[in-house]
C-alpha positions in Angstrom: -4.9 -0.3 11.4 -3.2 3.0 12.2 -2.6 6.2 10.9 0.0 7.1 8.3 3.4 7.7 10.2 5.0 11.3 9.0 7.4 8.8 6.9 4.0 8.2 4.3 3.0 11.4 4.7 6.1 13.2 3.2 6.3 10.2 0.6 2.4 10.5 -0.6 3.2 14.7 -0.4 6.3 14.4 -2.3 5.3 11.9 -4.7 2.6 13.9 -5.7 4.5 17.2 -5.8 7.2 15.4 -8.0 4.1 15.1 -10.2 3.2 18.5 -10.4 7.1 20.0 -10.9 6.7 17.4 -14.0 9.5 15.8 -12.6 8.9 11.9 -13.7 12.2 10.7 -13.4 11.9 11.4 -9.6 8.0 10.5 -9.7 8.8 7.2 -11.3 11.5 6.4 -8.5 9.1 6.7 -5.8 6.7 4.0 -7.7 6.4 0.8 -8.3 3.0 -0.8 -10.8 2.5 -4.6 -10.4 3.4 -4.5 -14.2 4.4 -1.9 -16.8 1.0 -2.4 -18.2 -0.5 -1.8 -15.0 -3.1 0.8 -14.8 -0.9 3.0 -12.4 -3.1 6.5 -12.4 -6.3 7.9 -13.4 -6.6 11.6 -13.2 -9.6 14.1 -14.5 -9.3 13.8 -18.1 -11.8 11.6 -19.8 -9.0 9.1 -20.8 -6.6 9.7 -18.3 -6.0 6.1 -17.5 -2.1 5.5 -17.5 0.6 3.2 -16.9 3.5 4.5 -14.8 5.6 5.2 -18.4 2.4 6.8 -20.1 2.0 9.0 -17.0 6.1 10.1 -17.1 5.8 11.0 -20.5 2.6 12.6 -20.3 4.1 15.1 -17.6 7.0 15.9 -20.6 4.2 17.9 -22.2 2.6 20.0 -19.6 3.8 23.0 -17.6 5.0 22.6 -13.5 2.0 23.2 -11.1 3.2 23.7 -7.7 0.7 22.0 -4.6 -0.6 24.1 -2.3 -1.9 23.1 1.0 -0.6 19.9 0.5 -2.0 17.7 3.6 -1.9 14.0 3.4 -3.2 12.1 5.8 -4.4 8.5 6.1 -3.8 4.7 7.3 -1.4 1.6 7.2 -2.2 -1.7 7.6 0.7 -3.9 7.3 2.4 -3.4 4.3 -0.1 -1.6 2.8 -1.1 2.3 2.9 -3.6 5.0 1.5 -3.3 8.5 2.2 -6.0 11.4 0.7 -5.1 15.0 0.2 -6.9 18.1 -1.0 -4.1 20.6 -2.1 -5.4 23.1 -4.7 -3.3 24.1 -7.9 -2.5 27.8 -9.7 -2.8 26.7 -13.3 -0.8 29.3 -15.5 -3.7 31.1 -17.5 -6.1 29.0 -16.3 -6.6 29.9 -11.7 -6.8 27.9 -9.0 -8.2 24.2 -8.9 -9.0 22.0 -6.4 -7.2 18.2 -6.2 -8.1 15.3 -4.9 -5.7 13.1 -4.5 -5.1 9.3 -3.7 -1.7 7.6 -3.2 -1.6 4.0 -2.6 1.7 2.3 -1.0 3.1 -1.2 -0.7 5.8 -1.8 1.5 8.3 -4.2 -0.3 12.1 -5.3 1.3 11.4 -2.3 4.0 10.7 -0.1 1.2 8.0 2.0 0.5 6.7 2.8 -3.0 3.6 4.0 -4.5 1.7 1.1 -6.6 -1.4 3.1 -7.6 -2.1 6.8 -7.5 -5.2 9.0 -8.5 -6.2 12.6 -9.1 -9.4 14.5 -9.9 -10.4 17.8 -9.6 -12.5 18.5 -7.4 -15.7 20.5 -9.0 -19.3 21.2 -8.1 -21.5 18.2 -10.4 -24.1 19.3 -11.4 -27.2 16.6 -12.3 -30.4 17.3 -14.7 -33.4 16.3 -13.4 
């Protein structure tokens, strides 16, 4: 196993900034699910579990978030990689948040696309005792 060559890194940064310019035709170029059914992403919302084509159409209806201190960084094994980066986000309205961010690769005919993605904001949780 070795770490993520700068080729993964700029493809796990840019799929994810594609993302947050709610740019799906670009996002959905850069992807490929094992099926259009697939569970492709699940992000912070409560039922934010989403094909590729639910997450495309989903960024239709929300405003464009640019990344900040976007940093992938992780491993490749084979044909497969996983990269992990903590950008933050300036939410119109709303401030900063803090992402968490998953992007899983495949390599397929020397190409690489991203079969699985997640997101999650990243927030103090807080237990009762």
């Amino acid at each position: 196993m070795d770490a993520a060559p700068q080729e993964l890194v700029d493809l796990a940064r840019n799929w994810a900034r594609a993302g947050h310019a709610r740019d799906g035709e670009l996002l959905a170029s850069m992807s490929r699910p094992p099926s259009p059914d697939a569970v492709f992403t699940i992000a912070s919302a409560p039922e934010a579990i989403l094909t590729l084509g639910e997450l495309t159409e989903h960024l239709t209806e929300v405003i464009p978030c640019p990344l900040r201190h976007s940093e992938p960084a992780g491993f490749v094994d084979g044909d497969f990689a996983w990269l992990v980066d903590t950008p933050d986000v300036d939410i119109p309205g709303e401030g900063t948040i803090h992402l968490r961010i998953t992007t899983i690769l495949r390599r397929e005919d020397g190409e690489w696309k991203v079969v699985h993605g997640h997101l999650s904001e990243g927030v103090a949780h807080l237990v009762n005792d």
